[in-house]
C-alpha positions in Angstrom: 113.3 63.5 99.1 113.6 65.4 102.1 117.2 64.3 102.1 118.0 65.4 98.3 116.6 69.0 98.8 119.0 69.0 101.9 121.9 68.1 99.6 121.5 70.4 97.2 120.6 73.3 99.5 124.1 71.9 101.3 126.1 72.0 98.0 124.7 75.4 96.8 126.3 77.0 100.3 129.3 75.1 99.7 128.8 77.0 96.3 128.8 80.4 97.4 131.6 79.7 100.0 133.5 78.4 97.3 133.0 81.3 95.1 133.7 83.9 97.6 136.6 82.6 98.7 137.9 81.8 95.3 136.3 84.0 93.0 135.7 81.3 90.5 132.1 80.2 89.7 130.9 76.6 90.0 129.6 75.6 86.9 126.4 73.2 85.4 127.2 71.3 82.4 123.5 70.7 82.1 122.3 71.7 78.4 119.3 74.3 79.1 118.3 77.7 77.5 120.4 79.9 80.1 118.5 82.4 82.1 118.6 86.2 82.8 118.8 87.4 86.4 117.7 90.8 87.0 119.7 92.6 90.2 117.8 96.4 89.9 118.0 99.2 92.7 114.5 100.2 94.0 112.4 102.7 91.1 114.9 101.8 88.6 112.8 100.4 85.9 114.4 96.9 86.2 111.0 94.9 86.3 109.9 97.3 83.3 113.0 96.0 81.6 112.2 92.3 82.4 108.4 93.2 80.5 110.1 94.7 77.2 112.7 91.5 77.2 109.2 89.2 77.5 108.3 91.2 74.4 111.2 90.2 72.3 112.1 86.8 73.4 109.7 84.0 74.6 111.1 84.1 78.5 109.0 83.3 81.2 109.1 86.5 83.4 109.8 85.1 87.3 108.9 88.1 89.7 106.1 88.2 92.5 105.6 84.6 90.6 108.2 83.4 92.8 107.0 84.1 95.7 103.6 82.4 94.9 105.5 79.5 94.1 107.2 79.6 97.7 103.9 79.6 99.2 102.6 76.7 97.6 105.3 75.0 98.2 105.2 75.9 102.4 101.8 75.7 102.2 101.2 79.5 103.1 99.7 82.8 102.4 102.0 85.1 99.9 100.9 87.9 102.2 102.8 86.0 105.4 106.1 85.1 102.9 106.4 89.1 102.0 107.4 89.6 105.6 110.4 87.6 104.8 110.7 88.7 101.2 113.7 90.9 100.1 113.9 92.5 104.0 115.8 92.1 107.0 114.7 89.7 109.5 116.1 87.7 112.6 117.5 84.1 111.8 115.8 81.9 114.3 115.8 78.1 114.9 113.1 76.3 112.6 112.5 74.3 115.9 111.2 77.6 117.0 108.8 78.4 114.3 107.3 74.7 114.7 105.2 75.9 117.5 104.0 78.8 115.7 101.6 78.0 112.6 102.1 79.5 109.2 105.3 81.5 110.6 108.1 80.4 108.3 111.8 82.0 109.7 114.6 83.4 107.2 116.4 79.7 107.2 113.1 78.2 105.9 112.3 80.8 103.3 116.5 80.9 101.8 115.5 76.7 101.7 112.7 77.4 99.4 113.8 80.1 97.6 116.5 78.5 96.6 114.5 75.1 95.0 112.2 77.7 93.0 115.1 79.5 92.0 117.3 76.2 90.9 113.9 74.4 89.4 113.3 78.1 87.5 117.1 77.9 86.3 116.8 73.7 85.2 114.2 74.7 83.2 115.4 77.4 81.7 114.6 80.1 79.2 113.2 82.4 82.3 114.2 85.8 83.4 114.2 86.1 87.2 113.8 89.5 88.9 115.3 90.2 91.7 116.0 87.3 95.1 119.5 87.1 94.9 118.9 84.9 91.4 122.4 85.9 90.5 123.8 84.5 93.8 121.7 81.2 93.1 122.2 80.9 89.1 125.3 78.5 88.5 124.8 77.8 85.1 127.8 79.2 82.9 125.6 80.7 80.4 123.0 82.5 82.7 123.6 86.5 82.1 123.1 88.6 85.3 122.4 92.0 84.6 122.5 95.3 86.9 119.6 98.1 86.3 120.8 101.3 88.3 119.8 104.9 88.3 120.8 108.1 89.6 118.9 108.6 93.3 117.5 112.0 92.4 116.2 110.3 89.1 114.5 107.6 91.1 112.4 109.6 93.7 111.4 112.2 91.3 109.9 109.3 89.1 108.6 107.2 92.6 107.1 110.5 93.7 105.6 111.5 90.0 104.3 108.0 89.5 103.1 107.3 93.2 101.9 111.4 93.7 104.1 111.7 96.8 106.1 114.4 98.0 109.7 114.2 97.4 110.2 113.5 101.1 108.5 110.8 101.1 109.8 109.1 97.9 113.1 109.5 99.1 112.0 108.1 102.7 110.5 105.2 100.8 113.4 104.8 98.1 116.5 104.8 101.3 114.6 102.1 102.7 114.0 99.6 99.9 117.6 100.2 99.1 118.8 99.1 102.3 116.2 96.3 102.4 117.2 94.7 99.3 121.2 95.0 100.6 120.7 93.5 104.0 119.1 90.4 102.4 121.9 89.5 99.6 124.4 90.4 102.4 122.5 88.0 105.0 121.6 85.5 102.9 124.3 85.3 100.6 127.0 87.2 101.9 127.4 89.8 99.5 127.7 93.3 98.6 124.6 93.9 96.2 126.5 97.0 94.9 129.9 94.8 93.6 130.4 95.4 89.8 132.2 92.1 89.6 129.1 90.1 90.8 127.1 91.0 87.2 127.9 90.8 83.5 125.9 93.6 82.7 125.5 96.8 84.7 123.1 99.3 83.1 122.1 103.0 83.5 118.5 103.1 82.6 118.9 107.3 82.8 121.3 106.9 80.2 119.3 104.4 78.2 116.0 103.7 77.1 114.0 100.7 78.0 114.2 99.8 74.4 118.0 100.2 73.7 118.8 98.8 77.2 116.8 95.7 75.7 119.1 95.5 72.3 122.2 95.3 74.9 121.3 92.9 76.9 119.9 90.5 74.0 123.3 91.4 72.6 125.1 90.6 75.5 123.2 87.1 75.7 124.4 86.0 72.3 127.7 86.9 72.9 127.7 84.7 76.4 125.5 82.2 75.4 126.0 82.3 71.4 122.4 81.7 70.9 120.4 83.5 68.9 117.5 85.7 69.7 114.6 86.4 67.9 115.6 90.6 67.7 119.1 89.2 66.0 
């Protein structure tokens, strides 16, 4: 078994290398409902989005779920994997972290992240926020969507929603920002902020929640040509 999961975490690198070099995406002929991936800058309303797709279509929703799943599967806390999650850390030898207990490094967590994400996309019929899912997703059909928002927009809502100054927000928005790029471009070498990487790039200060929802279910037919129950 051990040896499988190696393979596949070996052929999902080759993946990326292959794609980045290439620009071509390796493809999965395996007949599955295709997911959603859900890329989102930080007070964006992305996971929001996520809840009012759930709504319409009968997808799992795959968010602070997957890092549960991560820690069963290592055998740790959530609490401990968060220090890993979505933020810059030092890539250290496993052999290393062997003499530590419950201390997983940035090599073991990518290993893991990428089996939930791969089972999650196998099984289909899921949308997965945020993790680099996009990066992972190989399937043909899976649609990757983008939820931005103007800056200004996002701290005045962080700071209305969280009753913090603006000065704070802002401190708190910059740093989730460059959290979330540091870990696509460590882990999967990558500019989060490349157009080309997504299918679907979306304003939710233009849009509402609601019509943002009718695009991307719109969208997902067109890719997939499967229906949804909105349609």
């Amino acid at each position: 078994m051990a040896l499988k999961v190696t393979r596949i975490v070996d052929q999902q690198i080759k993946a990326w290398s292959y794609r980045n070099s290439q620009g071509k995406p390796v493809r999965s002929e395996t007949s599955i409902v295709p997911v959603i991936t859900i890329s989102r800058e930080f007070g964006a309303r992305g996971a929001a989005l996520a809840g009012v797709l759930n709504q319409k279509i009968d997808f799992k929703i795959w968010d602070k779920e997957i890092l549960q799943a991560i820690a069963t599967e290592l055998g740790s806390d959530q609490k401990l994997l968060k220090t890993l999650d979505e933020r810059r850390q030092q890539v250290v030898e496993d052999t290393v972290a062997g003499f530590m207990d419950h201390i997983y490094t940035n090599v073991s967590y990518l290993k893991s992240l990428i089996r939930v994400v791969k089972t999650i996309e196998e099984h289909g019929k899921s949308i997965i926020v945020g993790r680099g899912a996009n990066y992972i997703c190989q399937h043909p059909g899976s649609l990757h969507l983008r939820i931005v928002s103007p800056f200004k927009k996002r701290v005045e809502d962080y700071a209305r929603k969280e009753k913090l100054s603006l000065h704070e927000s802002r401190r708190i928005i910059r740093e989730k920002d460059r959290e979330r790029a540091e870990f696509i471009k460590e882990n999967f070498l990558r500019d989060v902020s490349n157009a080309s990487d997504y299918d679907l790039i979306i304003n939710s200060n233009t849009y509402s929640l609601e019509q943002a929802t009718d695009m991307v279910l719109d969208a997902y037919e067109m890719k997939t040509g499967l229906k949804t129950s909105n349609s």
